[in-house]
C-alpha positions as a printed Julia matrix, in Angstrom:
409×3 Matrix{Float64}:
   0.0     0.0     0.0
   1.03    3.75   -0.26
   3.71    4.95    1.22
   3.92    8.81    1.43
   6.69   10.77   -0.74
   6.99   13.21    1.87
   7.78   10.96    4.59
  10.51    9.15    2.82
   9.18    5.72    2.27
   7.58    5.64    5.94
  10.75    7.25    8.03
   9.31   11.22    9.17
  11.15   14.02    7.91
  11.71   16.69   10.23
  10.72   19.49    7.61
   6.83   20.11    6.98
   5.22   18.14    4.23
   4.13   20.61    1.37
   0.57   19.89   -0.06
  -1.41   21.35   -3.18
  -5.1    21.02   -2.28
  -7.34   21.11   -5.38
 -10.82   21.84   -4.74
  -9.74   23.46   -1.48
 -13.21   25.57   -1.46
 -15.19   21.94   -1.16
 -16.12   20.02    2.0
 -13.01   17.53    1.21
 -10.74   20.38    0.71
 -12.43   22.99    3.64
 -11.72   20.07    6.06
  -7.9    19.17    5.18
  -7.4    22.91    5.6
  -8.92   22.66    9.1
  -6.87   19.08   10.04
  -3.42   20.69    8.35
  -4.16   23.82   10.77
  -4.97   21.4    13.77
  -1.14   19.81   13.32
   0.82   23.26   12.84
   4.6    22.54   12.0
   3.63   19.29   10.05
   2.19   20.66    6.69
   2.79   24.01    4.86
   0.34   24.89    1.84
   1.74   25.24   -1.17
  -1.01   25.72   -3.51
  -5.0    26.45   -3.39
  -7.37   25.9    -6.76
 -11.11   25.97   -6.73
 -13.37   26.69   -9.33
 -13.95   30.12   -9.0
 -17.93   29.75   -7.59
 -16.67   31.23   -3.79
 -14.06   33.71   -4.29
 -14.91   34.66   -0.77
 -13.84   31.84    0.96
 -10.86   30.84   -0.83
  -9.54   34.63    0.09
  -9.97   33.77    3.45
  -7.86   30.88    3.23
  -5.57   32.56    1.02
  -5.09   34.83    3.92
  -4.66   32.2     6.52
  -2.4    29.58    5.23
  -0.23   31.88    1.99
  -0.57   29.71   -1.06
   2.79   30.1    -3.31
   0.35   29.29   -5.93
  -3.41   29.81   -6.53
  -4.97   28.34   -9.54
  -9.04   29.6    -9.92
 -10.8    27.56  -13.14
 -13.06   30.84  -13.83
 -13.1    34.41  -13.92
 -11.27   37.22  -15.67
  -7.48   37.37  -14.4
  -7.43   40.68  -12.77
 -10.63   40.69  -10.94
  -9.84   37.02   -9.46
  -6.64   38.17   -8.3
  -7.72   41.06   -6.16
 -10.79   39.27   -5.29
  -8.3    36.55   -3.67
  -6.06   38.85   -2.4
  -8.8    40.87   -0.49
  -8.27   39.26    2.95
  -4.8    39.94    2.57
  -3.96   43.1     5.0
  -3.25   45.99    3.29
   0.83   46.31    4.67
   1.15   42.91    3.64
   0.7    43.22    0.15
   3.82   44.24   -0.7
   5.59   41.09    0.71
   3.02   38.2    -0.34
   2.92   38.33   -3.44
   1.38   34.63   -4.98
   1.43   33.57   -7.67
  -2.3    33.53   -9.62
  -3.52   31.12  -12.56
  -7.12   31.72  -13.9
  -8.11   29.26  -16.58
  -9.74   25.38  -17.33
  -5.71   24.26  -17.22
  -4.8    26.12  -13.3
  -5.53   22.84  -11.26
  -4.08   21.12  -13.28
  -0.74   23.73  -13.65
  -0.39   23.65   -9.64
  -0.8    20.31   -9.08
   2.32   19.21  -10.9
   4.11   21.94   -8.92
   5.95   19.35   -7.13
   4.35   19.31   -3.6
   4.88   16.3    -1.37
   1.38   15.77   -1.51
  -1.27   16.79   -3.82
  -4.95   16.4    -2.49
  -7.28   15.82   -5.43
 -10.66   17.35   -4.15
 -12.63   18.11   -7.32
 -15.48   16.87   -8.56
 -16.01   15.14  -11.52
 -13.76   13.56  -14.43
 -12.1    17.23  -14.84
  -9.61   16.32  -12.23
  -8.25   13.83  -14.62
  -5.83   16.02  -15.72
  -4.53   17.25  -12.72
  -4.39   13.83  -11.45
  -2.09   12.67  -13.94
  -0.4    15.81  -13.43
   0.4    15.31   -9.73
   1.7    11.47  -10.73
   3.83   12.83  -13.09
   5.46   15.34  -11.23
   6.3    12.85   -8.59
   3.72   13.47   -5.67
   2.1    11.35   -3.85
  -1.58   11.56   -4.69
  -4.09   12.04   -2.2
  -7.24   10.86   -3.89
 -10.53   12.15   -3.42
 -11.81   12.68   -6.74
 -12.31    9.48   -7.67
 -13.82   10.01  -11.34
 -10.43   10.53  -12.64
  -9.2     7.36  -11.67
 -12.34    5.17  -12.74
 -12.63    7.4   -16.05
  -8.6     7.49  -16.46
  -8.49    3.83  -15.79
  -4.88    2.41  -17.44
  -3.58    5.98  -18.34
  -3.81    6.93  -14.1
  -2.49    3.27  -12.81
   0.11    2.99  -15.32
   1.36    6.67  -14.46
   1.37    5.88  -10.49
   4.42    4.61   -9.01
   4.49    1.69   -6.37
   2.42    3.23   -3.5
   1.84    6.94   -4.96
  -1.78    7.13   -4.71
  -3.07    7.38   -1.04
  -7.19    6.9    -1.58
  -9.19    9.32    0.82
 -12.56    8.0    -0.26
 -13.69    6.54    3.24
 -14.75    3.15    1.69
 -11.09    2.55   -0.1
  -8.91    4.33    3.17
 -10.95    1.41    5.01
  -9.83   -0.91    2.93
  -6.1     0.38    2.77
  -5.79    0.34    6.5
  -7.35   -3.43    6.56
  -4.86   -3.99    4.28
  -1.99   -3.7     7.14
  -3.29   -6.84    8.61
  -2.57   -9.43    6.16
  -0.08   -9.95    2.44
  -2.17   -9.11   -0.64
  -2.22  -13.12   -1.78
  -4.09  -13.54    1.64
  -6.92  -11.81    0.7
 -10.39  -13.54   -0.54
 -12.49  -10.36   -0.82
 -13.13   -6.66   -0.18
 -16.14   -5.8     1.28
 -17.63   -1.97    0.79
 -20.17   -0.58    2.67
 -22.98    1.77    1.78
 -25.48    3.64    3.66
 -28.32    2.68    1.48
 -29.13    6.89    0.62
 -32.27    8.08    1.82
 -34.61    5.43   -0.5
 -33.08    2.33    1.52
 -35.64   -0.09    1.94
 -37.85    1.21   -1.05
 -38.87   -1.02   -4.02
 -38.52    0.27   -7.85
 -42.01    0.99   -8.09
 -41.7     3.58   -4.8
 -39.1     5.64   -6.19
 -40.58    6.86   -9.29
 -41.94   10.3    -7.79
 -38.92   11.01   -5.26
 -38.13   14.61   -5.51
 -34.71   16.26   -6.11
 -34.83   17.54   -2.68
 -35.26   14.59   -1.27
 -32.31   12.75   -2.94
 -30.06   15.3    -1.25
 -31.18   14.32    1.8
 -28.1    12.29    3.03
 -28.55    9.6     6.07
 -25.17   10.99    7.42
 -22.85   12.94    4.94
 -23.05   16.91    3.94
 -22.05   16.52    0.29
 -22.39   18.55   -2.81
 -25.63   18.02   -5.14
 -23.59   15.48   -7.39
 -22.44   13.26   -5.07
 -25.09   13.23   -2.6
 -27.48   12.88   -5.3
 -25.16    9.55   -6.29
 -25.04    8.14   -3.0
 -29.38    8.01   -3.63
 -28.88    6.51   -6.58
 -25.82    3.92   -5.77
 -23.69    5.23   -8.7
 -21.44    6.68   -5.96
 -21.41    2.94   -5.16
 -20.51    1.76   -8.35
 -17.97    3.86   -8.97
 -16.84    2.8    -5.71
 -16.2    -0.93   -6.96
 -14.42    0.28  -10.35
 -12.29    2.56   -7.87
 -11.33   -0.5    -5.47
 -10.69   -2.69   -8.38
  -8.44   -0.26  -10.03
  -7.16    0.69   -6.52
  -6.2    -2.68   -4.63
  -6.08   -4.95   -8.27
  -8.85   -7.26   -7.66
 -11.53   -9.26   -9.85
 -14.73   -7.03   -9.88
 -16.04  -10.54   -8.64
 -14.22  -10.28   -5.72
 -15.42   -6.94   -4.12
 -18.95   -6.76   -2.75
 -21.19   -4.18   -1.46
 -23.39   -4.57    1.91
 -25.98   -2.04    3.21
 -24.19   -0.81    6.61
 -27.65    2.62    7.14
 -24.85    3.38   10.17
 -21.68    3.68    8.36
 -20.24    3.22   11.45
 -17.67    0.7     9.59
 -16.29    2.1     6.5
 -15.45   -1.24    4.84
 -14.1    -4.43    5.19
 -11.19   -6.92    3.8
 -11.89  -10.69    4.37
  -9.01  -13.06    4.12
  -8.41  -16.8     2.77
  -8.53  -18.11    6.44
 -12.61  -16.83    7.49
 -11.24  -13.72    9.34
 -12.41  -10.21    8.31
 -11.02   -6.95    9.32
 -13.15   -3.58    9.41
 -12.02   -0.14    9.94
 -14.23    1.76   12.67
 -15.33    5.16   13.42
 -17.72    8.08   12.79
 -19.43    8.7     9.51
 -17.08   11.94    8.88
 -14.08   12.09    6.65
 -12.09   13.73    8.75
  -9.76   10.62    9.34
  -9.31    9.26    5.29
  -8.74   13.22    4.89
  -5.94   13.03    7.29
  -4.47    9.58    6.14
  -4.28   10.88    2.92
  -2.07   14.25    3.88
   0.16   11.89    6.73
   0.19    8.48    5.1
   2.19    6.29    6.56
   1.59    7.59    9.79
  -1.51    8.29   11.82
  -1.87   12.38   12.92
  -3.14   12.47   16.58
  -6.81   14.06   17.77
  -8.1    13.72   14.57
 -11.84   12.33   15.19
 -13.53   10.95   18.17
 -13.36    6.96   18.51
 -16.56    5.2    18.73
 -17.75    5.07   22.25
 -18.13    1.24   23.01
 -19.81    2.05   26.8
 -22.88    3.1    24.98
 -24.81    0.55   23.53
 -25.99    0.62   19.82
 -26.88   -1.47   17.22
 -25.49   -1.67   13.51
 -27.29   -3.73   10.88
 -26.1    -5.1     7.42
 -27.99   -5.72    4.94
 -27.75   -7.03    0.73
 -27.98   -4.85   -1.85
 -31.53   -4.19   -3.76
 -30.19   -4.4    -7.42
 -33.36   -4.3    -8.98
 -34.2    -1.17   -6.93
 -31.19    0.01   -7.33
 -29.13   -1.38  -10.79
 -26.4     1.09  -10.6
 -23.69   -1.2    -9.04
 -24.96   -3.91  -11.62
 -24.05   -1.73  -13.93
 -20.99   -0.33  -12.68
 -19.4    -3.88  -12.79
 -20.5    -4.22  -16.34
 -18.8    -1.21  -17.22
 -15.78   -1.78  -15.01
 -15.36   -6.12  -17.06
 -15.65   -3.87  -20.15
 -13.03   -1.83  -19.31
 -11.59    0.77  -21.78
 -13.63    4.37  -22.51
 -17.03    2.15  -20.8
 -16.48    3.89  -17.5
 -15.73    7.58  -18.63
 -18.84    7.03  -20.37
 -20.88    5.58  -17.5
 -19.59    8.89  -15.36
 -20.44   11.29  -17.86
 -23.29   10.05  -18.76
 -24.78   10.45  -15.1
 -23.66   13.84  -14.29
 -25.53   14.65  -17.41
 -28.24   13.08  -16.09
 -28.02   14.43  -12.37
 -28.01   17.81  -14.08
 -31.19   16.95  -15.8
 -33.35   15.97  -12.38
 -32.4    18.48  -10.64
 -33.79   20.98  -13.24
 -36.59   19.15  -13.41
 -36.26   17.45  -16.55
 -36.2    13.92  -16.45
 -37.17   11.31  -13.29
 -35.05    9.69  -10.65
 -35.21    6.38  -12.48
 -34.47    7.55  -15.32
 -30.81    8.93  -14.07
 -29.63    4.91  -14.46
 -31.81    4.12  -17.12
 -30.77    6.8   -19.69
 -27.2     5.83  -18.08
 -27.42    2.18  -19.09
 -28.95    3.19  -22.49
 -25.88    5.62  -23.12
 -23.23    2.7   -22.2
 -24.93    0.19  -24.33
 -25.12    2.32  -27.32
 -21.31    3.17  -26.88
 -20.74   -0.42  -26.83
 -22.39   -1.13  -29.72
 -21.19    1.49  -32.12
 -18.15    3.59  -30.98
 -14.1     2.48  -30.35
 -13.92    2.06  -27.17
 -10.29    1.4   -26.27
  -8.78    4.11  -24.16
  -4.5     4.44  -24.77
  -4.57    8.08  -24.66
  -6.3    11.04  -22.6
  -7.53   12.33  -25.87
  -9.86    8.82  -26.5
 -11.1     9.07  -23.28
 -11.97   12.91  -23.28
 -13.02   11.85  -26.61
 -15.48    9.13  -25.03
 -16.43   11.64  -22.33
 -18.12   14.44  -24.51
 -20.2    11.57  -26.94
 -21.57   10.4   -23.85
 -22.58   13.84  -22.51
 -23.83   14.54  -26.1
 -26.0    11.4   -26.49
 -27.44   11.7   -22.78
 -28.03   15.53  -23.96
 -30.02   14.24  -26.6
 -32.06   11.72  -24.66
 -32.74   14.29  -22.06
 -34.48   16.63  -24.81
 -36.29   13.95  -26.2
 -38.05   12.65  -22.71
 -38.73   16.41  -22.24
């Protein structure tokens, strides 16, 4: 499993451990901000990008942690970089003086800057490109956007080094800690959890009418509208078994999902001899978060521990596939292999878009999905040996689900 550039192969350096944080305006990167301020001396920011939507914000972290570099996706270069600047007192100007990138190519500019680590934060298969950036450049990669691995496929795992990419999805740094306990030829199966979304226990036929508002309505995580709105669906969940196949190297076959509504345990490795081992704790992501900024090593005070003097109960429970087909799916796509999964992830946030204005129903999302994957199959090339095939892939599928969108409407 990863071990951290900045901590030379698992011995700590005495020096701080620079970190790029990409999509530092988001929940992932707003709380690595708060853990790498919670451990002063052990982290120094190098660079900040976010999208551009919350200039306010990112000034005010501008102003507390210094960026060398900060990289915004939007907005016309001289108003960004005053807008960025404006927490920055007045006297100080003249001595911080960052540097500022404004364009689609920023994140992707900073994050092969050559930090230590480089936090991957963003949303969606646009952090492709700064995720092979940051493998390139030599930094470990702490991986939260998982799109660009499941949509980069080959092109990411072939650029990563033994042990570069440090996964902060909670499922897969579950899974990576579980990992300590045994040799990878020990292993029989991974085993993810999922909360279930706010629909668990619903049949097919219940979900028709459910209501963009209440797909955001999250069991236990604060999320943006894409990914909470694929944690109701299960996509998040599918993409979660392409991710921990391309992540840990195992058969599709060989990773399962169980209904944990709790999410008290994050996931679970079972080995050849009938023993499992789960990774505990809250359903926050303040730990992965950390694990991916320290990895090897384990940063003190980060989360409360379960309290085992209080009684509780946890259930598990199998996965509804008819309900729910998007994890059927997902494994389809992820056997296929090739441009099949930059398809399958395009294709949804097209169609997340789509309910959420209104447009098309909740079933629909993974039915106009499936419909988009099997009509790539059947008619377009669908190896993917280059970033330009796979961005290639990406914008058919988010034309084609355009154009079923406008017909259903």
């Amino acid at each position: 499993m990863p071990a951290a550039r900045g901590s030379d192969n698992g011995r700590v350096s005495n020096s701080p451990r620079t970190v790029a944080v990409l999509g530092s305006t988001g929940s992932i990167g707003t709380q690595a901000l708060q853990v790498m301020a919670a451990h002063p001396g052990r982290f120094r920011v190098q660079a900040l990008a976010a999208g551009g939507s919350d200039l306010a914000l990112l000034a005010e972290q501008v102003a507390q942690v210094r960026p060398e570099r900060v990289a915004v996706a939007r907005g016309e270069p001289g108003a960004v970089r005053d807008a960025v600047l404006a927490r920055v007192p007045e006297v100080e100007r003249g001595r911080y003086r960052p540097e500022v990138l404004v364009g689609e190519r920023a994140a992707e500019e900073v994050a092969g800057g050559g930090a230590d680590v480089v936090l991957n934060g963003i949303t969606g298969s646009i952090g492709l490109l700064p995720t092979l950036a940051a493998l390139r450049a030599g930094s470990t990669l702490a991986l939260a956007n998982k799109e660009s691995l499941i949509v980069g496929g080959e092109l990411v795992t072939g650029a990563a080094g033994p042990g570069q990419v440090v996964p902060v999805d909670s499922e897969h740094s579950a899974i990576a800690q579980c990992l300590r306990g045994g040799r990878a030829d020990e292993v029989r199966r991974l085993v993810l959890t999922a909360s279930g979304g706010p629909f668990r226990g619903r049949g097919r036929d219940q979900l028709a009418g459910v209501t963009p508002a209440e797909a955001l309505q999250h069991p236990n995580f604060a999320m943006g509208r894409v990914i909470t709105t694929n944690s109701a669906t299960l996509v998040n969940k599918g993409l979660e078994v392409i991710e921990a196949h391309l992540l840990f190297g195992l058969p599709l076959e060989r990773i399962d999902v169980v209904v944990h509504p709790q999410q008290m345990i994050h996931s679970m490795v079972e080995f050849h001899d009938g023993s499992t081992l789960a990774q505990a704790g809250p359903p926050r992501m303040l730990v992965p978060i950390a694990l991916g900024l320290s990895w090897p090593e384990r940063l003190a005070g980060v989360d409360q521990p379960c309290d085992w003097s209080r009684a509780s109960s946890w259930e598990f429970a199998p996965l509804d596939d008819d309900a729910f087909p998007a994890v059927r799916l997902a494994r389809q796509v992820g056997a296929a292999g090739g441009t099949h999964p930059a398809v399958y992830n395009a294709a949804n946030e097209v169609l997340v878009d789509a309910f959420h204005d209104g447009r098309v129903g909740f079933l629909d999302i993974v039915d106009s999905v499936e419909r988009v994957v099997a009509e790539h199959a059947a008619g377009n090339d669908t190896s993917a040996s280059s970033v330009e095939q796979v961005m290639a892939a990406d914008r058919w599928a988010r034309r084609r689900a355009r154009t079923i969108v406008e017909e259903a409407t």
